[in-house]
C-alpha positions as CSV (number, residue, x, y, z in Angstrom):
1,X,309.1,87.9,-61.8
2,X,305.9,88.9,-63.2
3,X,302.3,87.4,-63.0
4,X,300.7,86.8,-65.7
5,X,302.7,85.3,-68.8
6,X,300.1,85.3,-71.7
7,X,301.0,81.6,-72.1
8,X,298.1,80.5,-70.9
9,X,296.1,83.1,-73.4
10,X,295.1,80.1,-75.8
11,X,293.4,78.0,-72.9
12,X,296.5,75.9,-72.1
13,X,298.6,75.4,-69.0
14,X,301.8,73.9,-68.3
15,X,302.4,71.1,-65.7
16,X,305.0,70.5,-63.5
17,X,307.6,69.8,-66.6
18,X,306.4,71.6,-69.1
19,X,303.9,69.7,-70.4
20,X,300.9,71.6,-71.8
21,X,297.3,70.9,-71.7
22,X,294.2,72.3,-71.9
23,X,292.9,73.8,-68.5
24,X,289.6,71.9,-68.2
25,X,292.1,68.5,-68.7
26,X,291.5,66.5,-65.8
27,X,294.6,66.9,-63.8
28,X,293.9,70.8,-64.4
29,X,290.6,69.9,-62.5
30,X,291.8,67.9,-59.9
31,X,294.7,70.2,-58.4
32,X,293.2,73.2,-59.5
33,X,290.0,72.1,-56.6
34,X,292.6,71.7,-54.6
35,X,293.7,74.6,-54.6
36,X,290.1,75.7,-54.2
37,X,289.6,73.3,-51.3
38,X,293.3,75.2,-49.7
39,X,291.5,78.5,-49.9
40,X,288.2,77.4,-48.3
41,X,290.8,76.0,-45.4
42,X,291.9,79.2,-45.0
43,X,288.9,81.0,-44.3
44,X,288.3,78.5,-41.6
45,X,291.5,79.3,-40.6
46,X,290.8,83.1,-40.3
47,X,287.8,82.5,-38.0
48,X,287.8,83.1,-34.5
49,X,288.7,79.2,-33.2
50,X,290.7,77.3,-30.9
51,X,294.8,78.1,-32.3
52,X,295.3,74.4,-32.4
53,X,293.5,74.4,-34.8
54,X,294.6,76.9,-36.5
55,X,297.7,74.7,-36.3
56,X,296.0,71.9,-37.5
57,X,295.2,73.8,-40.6
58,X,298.1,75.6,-41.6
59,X,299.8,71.7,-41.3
60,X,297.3,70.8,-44.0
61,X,297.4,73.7,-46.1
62,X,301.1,72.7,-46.5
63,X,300.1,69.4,-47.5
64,X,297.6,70.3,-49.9
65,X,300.2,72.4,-51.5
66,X,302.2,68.8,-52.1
67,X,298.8,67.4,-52.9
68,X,298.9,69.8,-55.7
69,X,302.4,69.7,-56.9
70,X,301.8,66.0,-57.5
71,X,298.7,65.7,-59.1
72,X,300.1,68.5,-61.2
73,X,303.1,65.9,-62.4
74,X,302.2,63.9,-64.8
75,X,303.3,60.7,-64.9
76,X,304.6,59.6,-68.1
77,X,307.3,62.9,-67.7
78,X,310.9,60.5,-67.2
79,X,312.6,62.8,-66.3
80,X,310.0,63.5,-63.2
81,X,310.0,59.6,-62.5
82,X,313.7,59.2,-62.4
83,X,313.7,62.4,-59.8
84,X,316.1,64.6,-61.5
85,X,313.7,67.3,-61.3
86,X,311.1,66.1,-59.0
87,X,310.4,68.2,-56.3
88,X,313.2,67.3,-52.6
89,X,310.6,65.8,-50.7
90,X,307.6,65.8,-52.4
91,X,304.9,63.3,-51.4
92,X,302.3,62.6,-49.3
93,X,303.2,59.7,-46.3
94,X,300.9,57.2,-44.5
95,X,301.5,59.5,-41.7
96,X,300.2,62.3,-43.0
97,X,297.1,60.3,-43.3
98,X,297.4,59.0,-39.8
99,X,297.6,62.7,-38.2
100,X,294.4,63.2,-39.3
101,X,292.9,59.9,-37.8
102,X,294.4,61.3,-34.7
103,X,293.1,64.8,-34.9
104,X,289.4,63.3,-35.3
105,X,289.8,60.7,-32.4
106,X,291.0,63.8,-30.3
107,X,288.3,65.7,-31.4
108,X,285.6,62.8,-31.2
109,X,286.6,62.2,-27.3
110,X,284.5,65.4,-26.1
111,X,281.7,65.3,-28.7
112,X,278.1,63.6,-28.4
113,X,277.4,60.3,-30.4
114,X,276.4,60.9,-33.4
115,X,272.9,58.9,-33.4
116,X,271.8,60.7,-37.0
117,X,272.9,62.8,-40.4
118,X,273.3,66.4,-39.0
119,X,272.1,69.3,-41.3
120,X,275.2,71.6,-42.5
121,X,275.0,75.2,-40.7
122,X,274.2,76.5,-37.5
123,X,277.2,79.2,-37.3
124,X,279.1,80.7,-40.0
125,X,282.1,79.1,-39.0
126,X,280.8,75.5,-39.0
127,X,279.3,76.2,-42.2
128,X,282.9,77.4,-43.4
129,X,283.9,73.5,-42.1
130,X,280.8,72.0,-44.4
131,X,281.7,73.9,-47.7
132,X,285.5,73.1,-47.7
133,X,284.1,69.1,-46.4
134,X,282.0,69.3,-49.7
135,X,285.2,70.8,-51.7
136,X,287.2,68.3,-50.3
137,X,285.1,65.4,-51.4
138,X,284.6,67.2,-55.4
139,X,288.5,67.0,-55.0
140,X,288.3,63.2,-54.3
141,X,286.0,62.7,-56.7
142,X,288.2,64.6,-59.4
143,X,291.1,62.6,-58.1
144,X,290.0,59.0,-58.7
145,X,289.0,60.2,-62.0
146,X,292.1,61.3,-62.9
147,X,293.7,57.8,-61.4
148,X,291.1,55.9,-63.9
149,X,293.0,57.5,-66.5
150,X,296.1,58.4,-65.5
151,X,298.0,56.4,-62.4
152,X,298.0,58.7,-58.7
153,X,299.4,58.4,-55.8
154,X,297.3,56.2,-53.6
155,X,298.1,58.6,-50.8
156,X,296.9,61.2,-52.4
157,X,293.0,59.8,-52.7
158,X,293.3,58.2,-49.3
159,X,294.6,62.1,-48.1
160,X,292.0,63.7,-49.3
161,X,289.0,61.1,-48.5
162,X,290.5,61.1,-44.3
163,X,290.9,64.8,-44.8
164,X,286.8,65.1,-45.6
165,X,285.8,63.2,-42.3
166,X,288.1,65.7,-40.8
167,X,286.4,68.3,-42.0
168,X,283.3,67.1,-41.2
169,X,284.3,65.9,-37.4
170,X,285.9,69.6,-37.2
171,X,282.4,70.7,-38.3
172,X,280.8,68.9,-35.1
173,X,283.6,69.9,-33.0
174,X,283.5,73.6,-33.8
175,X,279.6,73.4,-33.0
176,X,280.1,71.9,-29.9
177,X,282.8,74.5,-29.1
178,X,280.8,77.5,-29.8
179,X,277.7,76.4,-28.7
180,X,275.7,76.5,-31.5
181,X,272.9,74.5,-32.7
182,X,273.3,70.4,-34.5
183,X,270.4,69.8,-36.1
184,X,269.5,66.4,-37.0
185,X,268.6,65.1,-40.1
186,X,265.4,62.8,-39.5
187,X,264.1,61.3,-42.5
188,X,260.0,62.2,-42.9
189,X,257.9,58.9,-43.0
């Protein structure tokens, strides 16, 4: 199978189904920064950090792969809907959503309150954690906008909005973990 088809020569793509639109169409957008926000995970991934979460990541990669396939289905496609070529198992589950919570409440056990906004930065790695955060919530954003025209999973906007406060907690864990500097945002007066 090769690469590159030349369908997609006249600024068009297909979705899952065969449907073609143009690639700045919304849903082209919205999985297409997911697949940005997927890559951003990985060079977190390939840093030097704690191989749970490593584990952690490569469990979310995964999802964010389903997170793609279904914004990347569009929803008036019946034969989609009525599953005869719907990906086995595709979709995003309340659980999904609730390993995060418990990855951040893991996390959040050893780490300082947080008493104010913490600048981004302090070690390449953490910084890493702050651009895919920032990715994460474009994807959100990109999302919703997609749901206000077109109906999305719930799960999907719920996933990626948890999976930005994990990002962010990871952030503040990874600091904490390699001992580098949080510095607090304090508003000037």
């Amino acid at each position: 199978m090769k690469i590159y088809t030349k369908t997609g020569d006249t600024g068009t793509t297909a979705l899952y189904g065969g449907t073609r639109v143009s690639k700045h169409h919304i849903r082209i957008e919205s999985y297409g920064t997911v697949d940005e926000l997927n890559s951003h995970i990985g060079l977190i991934r390939d840093q030097e950090i704690n191989p749970l979460y490593k584990e952690v990541l490569v469990e979310i990669q995964d999802r964010l792969f389903t997170v793609g396939a279904i914004l990347a289905t569009p929803p008036e496609d019946e034969k989609l809907k009525s599953g005869e070529r719907r990906l086995k198992n595709l979709g995003i589950l309340e659980s999904d959503v609730e390993y995060l919570e418990k990855e951040m409440d893991t996390m959040d056990e050893s780490l300082p309150v947080m008493t104010h906004f913490v600048l981004p930065g302090g070690h390449t790695t953490v910084s890493h954690c702050h651009i895919a955060r920032c990715v994460c919530r474009r994807a959100e954003r990109l999302a919703v906008h997609l749901n206000d025209i077109e109906p999305t999973e719930e799960l999907v906007i719920m996933y990626l909005n948890r999976l930005s406060d994990y990002l962010f907690v990871l952030a503040r864990k990874l600091t904490h973990d390699l001992n580098a500097n949080e510095v607090q945002w304090i508003p000037r007066k």
